[in-house]
C-alpha positions in Angstrom: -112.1 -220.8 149.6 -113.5 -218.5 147.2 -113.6 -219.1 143.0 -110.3 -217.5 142.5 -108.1 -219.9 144.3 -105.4 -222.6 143.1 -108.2 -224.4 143.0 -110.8 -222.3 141.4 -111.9 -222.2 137.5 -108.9 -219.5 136.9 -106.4 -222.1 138.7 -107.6 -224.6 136.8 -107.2 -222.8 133.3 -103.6 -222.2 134.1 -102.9 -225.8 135.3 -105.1 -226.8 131.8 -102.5 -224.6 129.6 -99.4 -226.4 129.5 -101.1 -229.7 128.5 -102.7 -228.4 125.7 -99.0 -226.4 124.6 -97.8 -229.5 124.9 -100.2 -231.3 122.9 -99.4 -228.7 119.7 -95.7 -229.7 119.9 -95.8 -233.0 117.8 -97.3 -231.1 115.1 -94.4 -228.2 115.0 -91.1 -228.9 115.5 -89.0 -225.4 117.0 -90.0 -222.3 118.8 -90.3 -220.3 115.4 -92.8 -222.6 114.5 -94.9 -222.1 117.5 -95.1 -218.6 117.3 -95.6 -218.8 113.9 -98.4 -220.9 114.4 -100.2 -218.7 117.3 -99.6 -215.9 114.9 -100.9 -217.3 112.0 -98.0 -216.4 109.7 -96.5 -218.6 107.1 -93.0 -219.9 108.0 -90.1 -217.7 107.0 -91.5 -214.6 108.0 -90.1 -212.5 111.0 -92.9 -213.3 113.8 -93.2 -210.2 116.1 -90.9 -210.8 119.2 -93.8 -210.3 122.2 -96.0 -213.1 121.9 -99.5 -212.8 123.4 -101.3 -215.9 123.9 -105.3 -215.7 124.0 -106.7 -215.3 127.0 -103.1 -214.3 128.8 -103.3 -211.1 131.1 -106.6 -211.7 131.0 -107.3 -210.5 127.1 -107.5 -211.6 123.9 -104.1 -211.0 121.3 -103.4 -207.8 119.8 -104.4 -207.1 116.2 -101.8 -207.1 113.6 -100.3 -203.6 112.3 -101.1 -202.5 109.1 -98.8 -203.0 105.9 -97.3 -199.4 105.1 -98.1 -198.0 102.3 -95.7 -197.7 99.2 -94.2 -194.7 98.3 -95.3 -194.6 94.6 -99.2 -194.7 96.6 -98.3 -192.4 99.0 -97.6 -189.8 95.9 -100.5 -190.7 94.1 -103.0 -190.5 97.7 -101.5 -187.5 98.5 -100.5 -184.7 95.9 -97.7 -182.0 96.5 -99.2 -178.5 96.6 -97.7 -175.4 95.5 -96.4 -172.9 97.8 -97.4 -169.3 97.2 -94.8 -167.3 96.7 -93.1 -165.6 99.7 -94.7 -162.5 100.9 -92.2 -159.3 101.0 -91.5 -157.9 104.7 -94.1 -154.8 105.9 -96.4 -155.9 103.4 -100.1 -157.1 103.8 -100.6 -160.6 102.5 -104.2 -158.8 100.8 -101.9 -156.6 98.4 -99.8 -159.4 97.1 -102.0 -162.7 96.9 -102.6 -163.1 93.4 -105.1 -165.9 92.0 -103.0 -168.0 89.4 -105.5 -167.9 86.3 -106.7 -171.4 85.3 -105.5 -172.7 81.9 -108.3 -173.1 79.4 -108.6 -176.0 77.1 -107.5 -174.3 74.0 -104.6 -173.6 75.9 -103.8 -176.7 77.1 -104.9 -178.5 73.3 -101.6 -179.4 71.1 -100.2 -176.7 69.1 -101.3 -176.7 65.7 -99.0 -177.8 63.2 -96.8 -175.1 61.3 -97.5 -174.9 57.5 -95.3 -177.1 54.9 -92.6 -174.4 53.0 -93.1 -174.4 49.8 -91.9 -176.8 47.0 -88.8 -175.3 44.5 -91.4 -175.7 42.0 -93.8 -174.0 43.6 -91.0 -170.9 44.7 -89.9 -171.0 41.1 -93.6 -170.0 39.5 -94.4 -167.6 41.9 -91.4 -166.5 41.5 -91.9 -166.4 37.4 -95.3 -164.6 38.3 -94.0 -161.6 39.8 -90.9 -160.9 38.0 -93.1 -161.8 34.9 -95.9 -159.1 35.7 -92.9 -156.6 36.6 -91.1 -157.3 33.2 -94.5 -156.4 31.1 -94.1 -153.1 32.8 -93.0 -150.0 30.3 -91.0 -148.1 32.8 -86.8 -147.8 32.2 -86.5 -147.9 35.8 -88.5 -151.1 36.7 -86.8 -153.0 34.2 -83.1 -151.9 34.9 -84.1 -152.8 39.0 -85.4 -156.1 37.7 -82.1 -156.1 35.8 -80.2 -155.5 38.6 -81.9 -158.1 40.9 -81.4 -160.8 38.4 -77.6 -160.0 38.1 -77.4 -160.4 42.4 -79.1 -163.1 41.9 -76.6 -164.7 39.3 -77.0 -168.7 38.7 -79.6 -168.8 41.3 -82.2 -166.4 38.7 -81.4 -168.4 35.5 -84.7 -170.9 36.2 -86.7 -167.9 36.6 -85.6 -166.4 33.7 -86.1 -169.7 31.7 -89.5 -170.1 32.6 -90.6 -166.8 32.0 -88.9 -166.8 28.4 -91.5 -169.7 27.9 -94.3 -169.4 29.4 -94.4 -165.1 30.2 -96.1 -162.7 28.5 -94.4 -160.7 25.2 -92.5 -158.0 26.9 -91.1 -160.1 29.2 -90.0 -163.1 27.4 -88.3 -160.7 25.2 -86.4 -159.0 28.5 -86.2 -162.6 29.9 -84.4 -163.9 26.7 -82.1 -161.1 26.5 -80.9 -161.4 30.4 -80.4 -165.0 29.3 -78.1 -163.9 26.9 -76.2 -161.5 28.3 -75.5 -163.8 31.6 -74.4 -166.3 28.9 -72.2 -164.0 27.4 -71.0 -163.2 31.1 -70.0 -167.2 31.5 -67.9 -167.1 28.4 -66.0 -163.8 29.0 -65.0 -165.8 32.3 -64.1 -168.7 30.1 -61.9 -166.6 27.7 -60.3 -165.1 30.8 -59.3 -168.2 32.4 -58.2 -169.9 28.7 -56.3 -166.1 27.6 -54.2 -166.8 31.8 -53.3 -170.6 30.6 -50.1 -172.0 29.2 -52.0 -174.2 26.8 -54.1 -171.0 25.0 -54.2 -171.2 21.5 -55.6 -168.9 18.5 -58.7 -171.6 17.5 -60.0 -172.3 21.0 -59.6 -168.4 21.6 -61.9 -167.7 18.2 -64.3 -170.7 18.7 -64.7 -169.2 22.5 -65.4 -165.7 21.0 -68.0 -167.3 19.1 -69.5 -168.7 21.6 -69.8 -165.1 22.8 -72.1 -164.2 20.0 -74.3 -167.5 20.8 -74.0 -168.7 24.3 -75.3 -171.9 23.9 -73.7 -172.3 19.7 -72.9 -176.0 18.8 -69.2 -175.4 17.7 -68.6 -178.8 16.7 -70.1 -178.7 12.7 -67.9 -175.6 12.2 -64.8 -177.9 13.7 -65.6 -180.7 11.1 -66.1 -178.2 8.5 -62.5 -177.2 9.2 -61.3 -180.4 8.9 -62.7 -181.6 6.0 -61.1 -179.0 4.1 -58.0 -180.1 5.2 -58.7 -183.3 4.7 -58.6 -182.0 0.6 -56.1 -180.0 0.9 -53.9 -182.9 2.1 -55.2 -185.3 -0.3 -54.0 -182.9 -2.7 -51.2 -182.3 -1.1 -50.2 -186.1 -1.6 -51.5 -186.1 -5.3 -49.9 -183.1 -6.7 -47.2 -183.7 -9.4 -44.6 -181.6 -10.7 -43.3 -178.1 -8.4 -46.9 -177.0 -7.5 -46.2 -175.2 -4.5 -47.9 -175.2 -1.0 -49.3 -171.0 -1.3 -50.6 -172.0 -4.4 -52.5 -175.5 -4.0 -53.8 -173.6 -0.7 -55.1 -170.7 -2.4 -56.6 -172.2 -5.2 -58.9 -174.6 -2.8 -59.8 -171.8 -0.5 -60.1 -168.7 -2.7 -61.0 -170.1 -6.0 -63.0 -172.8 -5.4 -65.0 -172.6 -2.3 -64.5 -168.4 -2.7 -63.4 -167.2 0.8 -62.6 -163.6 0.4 -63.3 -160.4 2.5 -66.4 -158.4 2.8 -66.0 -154.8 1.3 -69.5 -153.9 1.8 -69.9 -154.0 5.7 -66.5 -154.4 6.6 -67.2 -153.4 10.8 -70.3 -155.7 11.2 -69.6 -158.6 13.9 -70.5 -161.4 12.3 -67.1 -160.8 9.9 -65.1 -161.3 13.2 -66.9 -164.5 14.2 -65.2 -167.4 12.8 -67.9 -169.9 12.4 -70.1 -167.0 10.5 -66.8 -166.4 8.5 -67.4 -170.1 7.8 -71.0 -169.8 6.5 -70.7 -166.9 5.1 -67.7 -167.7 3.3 -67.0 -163.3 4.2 -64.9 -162.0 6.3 -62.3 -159.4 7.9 -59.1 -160.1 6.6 -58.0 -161.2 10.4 -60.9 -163.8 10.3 -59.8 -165.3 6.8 -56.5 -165.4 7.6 -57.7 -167.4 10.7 -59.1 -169.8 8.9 -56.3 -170.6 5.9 -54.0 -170.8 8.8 -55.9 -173.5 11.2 -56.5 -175.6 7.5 -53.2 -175.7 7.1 -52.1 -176.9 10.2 -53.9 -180.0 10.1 -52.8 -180.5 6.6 -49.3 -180.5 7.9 -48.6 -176.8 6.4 -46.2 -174.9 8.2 -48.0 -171.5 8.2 -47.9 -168.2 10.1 -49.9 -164.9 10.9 -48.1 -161.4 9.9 -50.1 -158.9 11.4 -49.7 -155.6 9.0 -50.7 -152.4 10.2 -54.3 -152.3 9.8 -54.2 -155.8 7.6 -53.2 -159.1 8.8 -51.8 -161.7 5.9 -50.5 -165.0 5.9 -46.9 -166.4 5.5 -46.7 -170.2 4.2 -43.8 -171.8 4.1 -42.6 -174.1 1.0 -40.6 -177.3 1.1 -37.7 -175.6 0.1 -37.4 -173.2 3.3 -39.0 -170.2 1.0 -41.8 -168.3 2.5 -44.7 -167.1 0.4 -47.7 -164.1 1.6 -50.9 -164.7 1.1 -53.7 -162.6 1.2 -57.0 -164.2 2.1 -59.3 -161.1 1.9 -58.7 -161.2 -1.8 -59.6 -164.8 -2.3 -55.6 -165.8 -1.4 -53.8 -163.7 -4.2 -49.8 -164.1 -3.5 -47.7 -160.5 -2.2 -45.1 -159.9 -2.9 -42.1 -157.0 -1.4 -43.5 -154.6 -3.2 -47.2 -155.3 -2.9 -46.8 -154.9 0.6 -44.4 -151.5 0.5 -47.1 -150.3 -1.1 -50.1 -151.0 1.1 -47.6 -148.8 3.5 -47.0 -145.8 2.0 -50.7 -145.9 0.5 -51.3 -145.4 4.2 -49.0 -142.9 4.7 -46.7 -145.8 7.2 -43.2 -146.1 7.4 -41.4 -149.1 6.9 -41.2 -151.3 10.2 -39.2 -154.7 10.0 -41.0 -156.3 13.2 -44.6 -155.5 11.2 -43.3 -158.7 9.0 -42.6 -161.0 11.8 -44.3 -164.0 12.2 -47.5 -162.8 15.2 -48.4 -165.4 18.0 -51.4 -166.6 18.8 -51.9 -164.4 21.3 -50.9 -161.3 19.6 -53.9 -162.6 16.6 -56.5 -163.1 19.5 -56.0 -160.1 21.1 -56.4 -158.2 17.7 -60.1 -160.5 17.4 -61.5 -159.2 20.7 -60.0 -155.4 19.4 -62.2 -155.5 16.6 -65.4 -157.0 17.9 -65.3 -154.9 20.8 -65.1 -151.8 18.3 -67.5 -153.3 16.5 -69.9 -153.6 19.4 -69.1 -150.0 20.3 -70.2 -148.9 17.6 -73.6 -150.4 18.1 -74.5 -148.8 21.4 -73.6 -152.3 23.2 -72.0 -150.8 26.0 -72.3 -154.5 28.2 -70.7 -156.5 25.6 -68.1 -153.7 25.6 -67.2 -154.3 29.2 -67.0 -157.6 28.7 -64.6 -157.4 26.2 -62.4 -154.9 27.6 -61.9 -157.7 30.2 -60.3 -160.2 28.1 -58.6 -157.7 26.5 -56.7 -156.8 29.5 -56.1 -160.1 30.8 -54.6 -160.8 26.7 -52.4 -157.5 26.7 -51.1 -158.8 29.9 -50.4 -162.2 29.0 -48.4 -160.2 26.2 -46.8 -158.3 28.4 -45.2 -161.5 30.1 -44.2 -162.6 26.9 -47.0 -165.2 26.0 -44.6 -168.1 27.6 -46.1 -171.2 26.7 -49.0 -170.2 24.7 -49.7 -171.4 20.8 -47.1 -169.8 18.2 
């Protein structure tokens, strides 16, 4: 019998092999665990289905198969490649390979950082620079484009202009000052527009307004307690009078006598005789002005009072207690007219006799004869921008008048 038989050493390895199977089953209890065993595997795991025992068919077990990789290393092990581009049909690949040029490091550094806009402080003095240096310049033209910017500009140029009417050189703060002016001017013709269109427009916020148009940025309110201070005494007189002294008279006497309000003969046109609050100072005025200012007195002092405007002269009319009406003329220091005084200021001017001339005038009507005069007067003076200013307000009053002045001051 030769060494391969039943009862060789290979016989005797396979008779061998179930005892020692069976001695591993104590230890493991199901067939899992066996193969999970000769596998070396932990339990849990799905054991590979053929299981090769050492030493069976005459070899030892196969080796485990690798883990696959993950997908995340199987991207980073191996890196997509770009595709030239597809070559066009009868072409030679020679004539349209191109080599894609390789960024350089400036290239592929962060951008610098854009520069910071400038600050509104630092806009306005460059700003104040240029138009300054442009300003000290002699020529017409340069200073009427300047003029012209400053106007597009409107609300948006008045910084400019204030900081070069401080800190610029002679020539231009004096420009820069009057454009200040004039825009200020511009601001209150708007304002006299708007008040001349409302119901609620009266003759004292029209003439404190028009002053305002001399001096954009005047303080009104000394010239308002100046006002009522004097009819503060004339109403303390008022309540202390004694015997038939009339209203005309105690009025006059204050006013023309003893703080000597009367008209100015010697420069009759000049503006500052239409102004009210120069009337004040001044204690001079046109006769429309003066009249102006007897009539607001007396309506704080509880005077019933009204304008008559005269062709050419404008006067007041106070009514007494007893219903009678008295003229008074405040451009000669309040003297009383009578019938014939004022006959006679007509035909002296060669004018015929007109009842509506002595009919009590609105406020309106008065206001619109103010901006008349001052805008003549500024004619006069080559003030051709104040002019047009004017002859604004002036329209929007003569239409106001033209609707009859409903609701506006009497």
């Amino acid at each position: 019998m030769d060494g391969n038989g039943p009862e060789g050493p290979q016989g005797t390895e396979k008779a061998e092999r179930p005892r020692r199977l069976c001695a591993w089953l104590p230890r493991f209890s199901g067939a899992a665990k066996i193969g999970t065993a000769l596998q070396g595997r932990k339990p849990g795991r799905r054991r590979c289905p053929a299981v090769a025992f050492e030493g069976e068919h005459g070899g030892a077990a196969p080796a485990p198969l690798p883990a696959q990789a993950s997908r995340r290393a199987r991207a980073r092990d191996n890196p997509p490649t770009l595709l030239p581009p597809a070559q066009p049909s009868g072409v030679p690949a020679s004539d349209t390979a191109t080599v894609a040029p390789t960024p350089s490091a400036a290239a592929l550094a962060p951008a610098a950082p854009l520069p910071a806009a400038p600050s509104r402080r630092e806009r306005l003095r460059r700003d104040a620079e240029l138009f300054g240096s442009l300003l000290e310049d002699e020529s017409a033209v340069v200073q009427r484009e300047v003029r012209r910017e400053f106007e597009r500009r409107g609300r948006e140029g008045l910084p400019v202009l204030q900081r070069i009417a401080r800190h610029g050189g002679p020539r231009a703060r004096a420009a820069a000052r009057s454009a200040l002016v004039h825009a200020g001017r511009e601001k209150v013709a708007r304002r006299m527009v708007k008040l001349a269109c409302s119901p609620y427009a009266d003759l004292e916020r029209g003439l404190l307004l028009l002053s305002r148009f001399e001096e954009p940025g005047l303080d009104l309110r000394p010239y308002v307690l100046a006002i009522d201070a004097m009819a503060a005494e004339v109403l303390k007189r008022l309540d202390a009078r004694t015997g038939l002294a009339s209203r005309s008279k105690l009025l006059s006497d204050y006013l023309g006598r003893e703080l000597g309000y009367r008209g100015d003969a010697d420069d009759y046109h000049h503006p500052d005789n239409v102004y009210l609050h120069r009337a004040i100072v001044r204690k001079r005025g046109l006769p429309l002005t003066l009249c102006a200012l007897y009539l607001f007195v007396a309506r704080r002092a509880s005077i019933r009072a009204a304008p008559v405007a005269l062709p050419g002269h404008v006067v007041l009319r106070v009514y007494e207690s007893d219903g009678k009406s008295t003229l008074l003329d405040p451009f000669h220091g309040g003297t009383p007219l009578t019938d014939r005084d004022c006959l006679g200021y007509l035909a002296e001017h060669g004018l015929p006799f007109e009842p509506r001339w002595f009919d009590d005038a609105s406020d309106l009507a008065i206001w619109a004869r103010h901006v008349h005069n001052l805008r003549n007067s500024y004619r006069q003076r080559g003030l051709e921008r104040e002019v047009r200013l004017l002859g604004l307000v002036s329209r929007a009053l003569a239409l106001r008048l033209a609707d009859g002045g409903a609701g506006a001051g009497s």
